[in-house]
C-alpha positions, -999 to 999 in steps of 0.1 A, spaced: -38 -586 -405 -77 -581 -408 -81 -611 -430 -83 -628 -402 -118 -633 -388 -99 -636 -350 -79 -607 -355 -111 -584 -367 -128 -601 -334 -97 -591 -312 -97 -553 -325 -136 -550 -317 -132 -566 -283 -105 -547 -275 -121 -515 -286 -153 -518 -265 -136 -528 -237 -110 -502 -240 -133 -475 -244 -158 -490 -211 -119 -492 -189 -111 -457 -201 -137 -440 -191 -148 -458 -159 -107 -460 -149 -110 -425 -150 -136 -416 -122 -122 -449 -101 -87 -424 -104 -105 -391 -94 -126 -412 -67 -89 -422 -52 -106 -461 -52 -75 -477 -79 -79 -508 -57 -114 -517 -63 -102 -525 -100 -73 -548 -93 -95 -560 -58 -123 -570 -80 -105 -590 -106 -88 -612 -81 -123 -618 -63 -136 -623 -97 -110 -653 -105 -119 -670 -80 -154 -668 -92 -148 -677 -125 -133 -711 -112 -156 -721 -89 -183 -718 -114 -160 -739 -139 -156 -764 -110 -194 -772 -101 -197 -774 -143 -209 -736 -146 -199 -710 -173 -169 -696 -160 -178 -663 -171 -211 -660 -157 -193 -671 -127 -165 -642 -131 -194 -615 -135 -217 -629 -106 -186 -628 -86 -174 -596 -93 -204 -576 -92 -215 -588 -59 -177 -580 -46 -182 -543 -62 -219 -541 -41 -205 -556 -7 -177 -529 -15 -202 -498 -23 -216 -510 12 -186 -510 34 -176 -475 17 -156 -452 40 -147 -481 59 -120 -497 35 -100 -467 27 -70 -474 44 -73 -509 49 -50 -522 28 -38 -551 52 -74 -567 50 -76 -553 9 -44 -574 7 -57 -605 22 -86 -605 4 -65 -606 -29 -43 -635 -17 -74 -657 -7 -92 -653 -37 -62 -662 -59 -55 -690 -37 -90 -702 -36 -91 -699 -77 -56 -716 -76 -71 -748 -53 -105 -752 -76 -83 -755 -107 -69 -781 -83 -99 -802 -85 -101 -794 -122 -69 -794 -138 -85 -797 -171 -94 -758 -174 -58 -752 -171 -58 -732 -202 -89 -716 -196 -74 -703 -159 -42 -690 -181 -65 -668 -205 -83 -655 -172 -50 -646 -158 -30 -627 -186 -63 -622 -211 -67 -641 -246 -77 -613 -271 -72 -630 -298 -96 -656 -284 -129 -636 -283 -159 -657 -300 -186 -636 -320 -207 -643 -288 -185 -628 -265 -187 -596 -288 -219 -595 -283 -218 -599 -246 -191 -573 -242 -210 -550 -263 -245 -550 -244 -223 -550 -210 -201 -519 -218 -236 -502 -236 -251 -509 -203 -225 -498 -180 -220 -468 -201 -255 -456 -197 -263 -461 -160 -228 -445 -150 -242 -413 -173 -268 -413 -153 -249 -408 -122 -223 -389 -133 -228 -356 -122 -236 -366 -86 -209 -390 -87 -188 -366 -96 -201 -338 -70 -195 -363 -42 -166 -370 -53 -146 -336 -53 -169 -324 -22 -185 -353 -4 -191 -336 31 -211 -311 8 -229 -331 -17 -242 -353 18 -251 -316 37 -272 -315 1 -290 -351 4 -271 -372 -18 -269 -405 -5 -228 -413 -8 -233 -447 2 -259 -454 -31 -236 -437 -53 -205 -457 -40 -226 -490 -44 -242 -481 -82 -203 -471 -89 -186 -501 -79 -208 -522 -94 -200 -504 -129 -164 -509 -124 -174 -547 -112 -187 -553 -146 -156 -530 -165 -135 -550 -144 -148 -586 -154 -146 -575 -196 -111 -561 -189 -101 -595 -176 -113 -610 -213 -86 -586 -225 -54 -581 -205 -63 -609 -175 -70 -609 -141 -39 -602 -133 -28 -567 -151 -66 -549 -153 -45 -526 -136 -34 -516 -169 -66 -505 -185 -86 -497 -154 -60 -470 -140 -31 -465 -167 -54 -442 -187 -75 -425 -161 -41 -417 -140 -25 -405 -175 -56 -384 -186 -56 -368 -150 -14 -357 -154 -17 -339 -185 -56 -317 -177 -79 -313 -148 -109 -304 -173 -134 -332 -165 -147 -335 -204 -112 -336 -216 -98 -358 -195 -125 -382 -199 -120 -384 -236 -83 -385 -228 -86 -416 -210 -108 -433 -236 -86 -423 -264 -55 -433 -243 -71 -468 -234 -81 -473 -267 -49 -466 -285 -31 -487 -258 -50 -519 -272 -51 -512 -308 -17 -505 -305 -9 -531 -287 -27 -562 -306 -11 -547 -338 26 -552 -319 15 -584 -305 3 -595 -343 42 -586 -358 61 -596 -333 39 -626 -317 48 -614 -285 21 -616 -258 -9 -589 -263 -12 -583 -222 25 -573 -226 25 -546 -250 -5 -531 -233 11 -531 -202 42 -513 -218 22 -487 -239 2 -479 -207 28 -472 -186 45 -454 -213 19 -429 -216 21 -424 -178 55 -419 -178 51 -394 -203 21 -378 -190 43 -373 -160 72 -358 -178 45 -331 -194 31 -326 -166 61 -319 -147 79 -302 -177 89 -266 -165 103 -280 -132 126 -305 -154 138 -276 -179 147 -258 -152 167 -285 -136 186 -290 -172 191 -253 -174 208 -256 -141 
């Protein structure tokens, strides 16, 4: 499998992008904000088109896109949570805008199809690169604001009565998961970053409540997820997106079953 020079490119995409979802799926789980991932990549399509459309590179068009969606988000804060009538919307328009500029450019047909379910076995020594200084990057600055993201995050009324601004954390956080979002999509799609953006956070989260842990729970998770998953996809030449999809919400079922463990043996005991 690794004699192949697309196969070696797949396992190092998937790796640092695995890693990057992991562990900023996990505070987007513990924030209670799962829609800003699967928001962002829909806005984000639409972006990618549009860009492809005026003769742009559709992924600088996916990550412009995106991160201004995950800003204009941070902004709003307080203000979406609940809204999931105009979240839905939102979602609908942007895929229907992407659908109608691939109207007026039918030739990135294929191109629209990676963006939707993810091409791993696609990525270009370039894009490794690019994927590598974005997750490095996002990495870093969401280290930096870790601890106060996490302090508004369990206690926000007090972490405000303290002076942290809520409504710069939310924007500096969104526009992390803007730019995990956007390297996701080079992976599993547009369509299920659901899948590495959540899946391991929400897994992580089921089986400890140990920040540390459960952050490295959620990378390892992620990152198994994709190995795993290419390797299926290699043997069986079955679709990549697919096995990920199934190994994520695998682990969540089972996470779920630990979690929830003594309550079942007693109900089989009964």
């Amino acid at each position: 499998m690794f004699d192949y020079d697309f196969m070696q490119n797949a396992f190092i995409a998937g790796g640092i992008v695995a890693l990057l979802a992991g562990i900023v799926g996990y505070f987007l789980v513990l924030r209670g904000q799962t829609f800003a991932g699967h928001a962002l990549s829909h806005v984000g399509f639409a972006g990618a088109t549009g860009a492809a459309l005026i003769g742009l590179s559709p992924m600088g068009g996916l990550l412009a896109v995106t991160l201004l969606g995950g800003i204009a988000m941070g902004m709003l804060g307080e203000r979406l949570q609940g809204s999931d009538i105009a979240i839905g919307t939102v979602l609908s328009l942007s895929l229907g805008l992407g659908m109608l500029f691939l109207h007026f450019y039918t030739s990135y047909a294929t191109q629209a199809t990676a963006l939707l379910f993810g091409n791993v076995l696609g990525v270009s020594s370039e894009t490794l690169w690019m994927l590598g200084s974005l997750a490095l990057g996002s990495l870093l600055a969401l280290a930096c604001i870790a601890r106060p993201l996490l302090f508004a995050s369990l206690q926000p009324e007090l972490a405000e009565a303290k002076g942290v601004s809520l409504r710069r954390l939310s924007v500096l956080f969104l526009a992390i998961v803007a730019l995990a979002t956007a390297e996701c999509v080079q992976i599993v799609g547009v369509l299920l970053v659901f899948t590495l953006m959540v899946g391991p956070g929400a897994s992580a989260l089921q089986l400890t409540s140990r920040l540390g842990l459960g952050v490295l729970l959620a990378a390892v998770l992620a990152l198994a997820e994709c190995w795993l998953g290419i390797t299926l996809a290699y043997y069986t030449d079955w679709p990549t997106s697919f096995w990920i999809t199934t190994l994520s919400a695998l682990a969540y079922l089972l996470a779920v079953l630990y979690r929830r463990r003594p309550a079942f043996l007693r109900s089989v005991a009964h």
